[in-house]
Every structure is written in C-alpha cells, then in structure tokens.
N, C-alpha and C positions, 0 to 999 in steps of 0.2 A: 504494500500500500504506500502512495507516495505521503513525503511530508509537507508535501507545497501547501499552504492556503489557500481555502477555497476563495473562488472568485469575489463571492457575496463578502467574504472577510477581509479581500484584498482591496477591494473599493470601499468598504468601511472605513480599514485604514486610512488610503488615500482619503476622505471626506474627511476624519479626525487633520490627517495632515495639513488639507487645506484651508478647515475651520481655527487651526491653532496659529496663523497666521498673524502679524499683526496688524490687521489691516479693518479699517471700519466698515460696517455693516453698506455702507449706502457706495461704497469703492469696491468692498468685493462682489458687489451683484452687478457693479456697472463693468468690472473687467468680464465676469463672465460671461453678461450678454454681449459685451464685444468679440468674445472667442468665440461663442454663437455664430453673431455674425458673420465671422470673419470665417469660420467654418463652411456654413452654408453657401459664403460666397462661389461663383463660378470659375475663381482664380484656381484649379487645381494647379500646384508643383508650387504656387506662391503662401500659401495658408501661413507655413510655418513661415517665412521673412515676414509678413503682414506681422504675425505675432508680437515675433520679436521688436520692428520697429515700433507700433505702438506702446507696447510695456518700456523703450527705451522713451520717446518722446512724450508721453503722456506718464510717464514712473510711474507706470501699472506693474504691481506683482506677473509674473512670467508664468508661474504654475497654471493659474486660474485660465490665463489667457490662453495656453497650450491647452487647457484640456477641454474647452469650449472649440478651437482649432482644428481638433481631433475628433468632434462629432461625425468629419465624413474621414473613413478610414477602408482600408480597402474593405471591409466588410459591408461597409455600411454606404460606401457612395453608390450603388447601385440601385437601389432603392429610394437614396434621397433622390440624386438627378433625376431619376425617372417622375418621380410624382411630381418634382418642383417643376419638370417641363410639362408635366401634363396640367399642374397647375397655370404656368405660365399658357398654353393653350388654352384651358376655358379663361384667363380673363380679359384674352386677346379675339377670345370669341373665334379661335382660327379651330378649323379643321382639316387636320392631316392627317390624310388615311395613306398609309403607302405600307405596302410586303414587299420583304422579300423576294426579287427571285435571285436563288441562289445559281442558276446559269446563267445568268446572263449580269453577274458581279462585275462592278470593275469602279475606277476611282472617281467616273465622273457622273455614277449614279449614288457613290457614295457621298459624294462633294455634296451635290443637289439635297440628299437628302438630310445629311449638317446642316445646309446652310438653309432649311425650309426650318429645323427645329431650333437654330440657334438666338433667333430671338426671343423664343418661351422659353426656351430654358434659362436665359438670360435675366425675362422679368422674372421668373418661377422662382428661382434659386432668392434673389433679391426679396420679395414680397415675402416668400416663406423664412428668410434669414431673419427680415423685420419685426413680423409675427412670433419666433418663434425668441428672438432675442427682448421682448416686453418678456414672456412668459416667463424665462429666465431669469431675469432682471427681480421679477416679485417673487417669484420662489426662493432666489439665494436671497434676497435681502430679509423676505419673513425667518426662515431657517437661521442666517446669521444672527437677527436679531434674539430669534430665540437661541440660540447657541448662547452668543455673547452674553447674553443677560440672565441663562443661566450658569455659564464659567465664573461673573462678577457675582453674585448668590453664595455660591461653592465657595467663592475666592476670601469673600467675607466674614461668610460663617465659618473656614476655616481658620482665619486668623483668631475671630475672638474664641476659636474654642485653643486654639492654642494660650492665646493671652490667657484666659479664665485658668486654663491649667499649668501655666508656668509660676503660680502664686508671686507675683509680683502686682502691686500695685501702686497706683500715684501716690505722691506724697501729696497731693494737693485734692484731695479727694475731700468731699460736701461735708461727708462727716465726719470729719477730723483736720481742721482747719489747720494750716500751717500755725506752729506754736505752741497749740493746744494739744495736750498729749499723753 
C-alpha cells in the first residue's frame, strides 16, 4: 500500500498553506480571481508569464495567482475550451455546424475551421473567465474571512489561556493599587 497522501488531504494541505499566508482577506480573493482569470484566458503557453508579471507589478502573492493559472491544465483544458466556445457561440448567436470528414483532411479545411470558431472561443473563454473570477472572488474572501477570524479567536484565546496559567500578574491590577499591599 503506498504512503502518499490522499488527494483530498493533499489539497487540504495546500488550502491550510495558502490560508496561512499573510495576506488580507479582500487581497487574497482578488489574486485568486485574477488566477481565474488569467487561467480561463485564451493565452495558452502565456498563463504562467501573465502570472508571474502580475504578482510582480501589482505584489500579489504568487501561490494564489498560480493556482487560479492552473485551472486549465492539461486535464482540464479540454473541456473548458470546448464549452467556453460553445458559450462564446450562443452569445454571438452564431451557428457552426461543421464534421469531420476525415478523407478529405488537410490544412486548409482545418484553417477555415479555427478561424470560423476563433472568435467564440475568444469571447467564450473571456465572458466565462469574468463570471467565473466574481464567483471566486466571494468564495475566497467569505472563506478567508472566516479562516482569519477564526485563526484571531484561536490566537487570542490562546494567549490569555496561557497568561491565566503562567500565574503572573500586573502589578497595577484594580485590586490592589500600587502601594497598597
């Protein structure tokens, strides 16, 4: 049996990693809908340089921004592109029906047929990148806040239970006035 971490535990971590960050609540939901973004976009081979420029010009954390980046991965671009151009097809109102035929292949019916879908995939990708980087944006920043606010909780009541139990106390304490003793 192997000893790797299951998946479910290995993105826990990662989520613990990126919540322990120090970065406020309303900064890490805006890098992540930017990785979103910037994910969704139709720049394949550019995701990752977008990334990075951003977190350098705008000093966004780099984690968050990668792993919003990374939404389209080879697993998962084939299914994003497809729907975002078929999105971008219904809002363009266009109908492109075209098959294959596989004898009669060659580059300049593949050309034609890029260049009939590349402008829905172009708005598709865009419009669903928009959409889907708001939805990000309020999920990490409720999450965050609820993290953060309760790490400051934890953080607090861990202090005074330590205070309480190091029996030290103020000298200047209400009941027992300086002097008086």
């Amino acid at each position: 049996m192997s000893s790797r971490p299951k998946l479910k535990d290995r993105l826990r971590e990662q989520l613990r990693l990126m919540m322990s960050l120090d970065v406020a609540p309303r900064k890490m939901a805006l890098t992540c809908a930017l990785g979103v973004l910037i994910g969704m976009s139709p720049y394949v081979g550019f995701h990752t340089y977008l990334a990075i420029a951003c977190s350098t010009l705008f000093r966004m954390p780099i984690y968050p921004l990668m792993a919003g980046a990374y939404i389209t991965n080879p697993f998962t671009i084939p299914f994003i592109y497809a729907l975002t151009t078929k999105l971008g097809m219904w809002l363009l109102d266009m109908d492109i029906a075209f098959g294959i035929d596989w004898s009669n292949l060659n580059l300049k019916v593949f050309l034609n047929t890029g260049k009939a879908l590349l402008i829905p995939f172009i708005v598709g990708t865009h419009v669903a990148g928009a959409i889907l980087s708001v939805f990000t944006y309020i999920i990490v920043y409720y999450i965050m806040k609820r993290y953060k606010g309760r790490s400051v909780v934890n953080a607090a009541a861990g202090a005074a239970k330590q205070e309480a139990g190091s029996g030290v106390t103020d000298e200047h304490d209400n009941n027992n006035p300086p002097g008086k003793g």
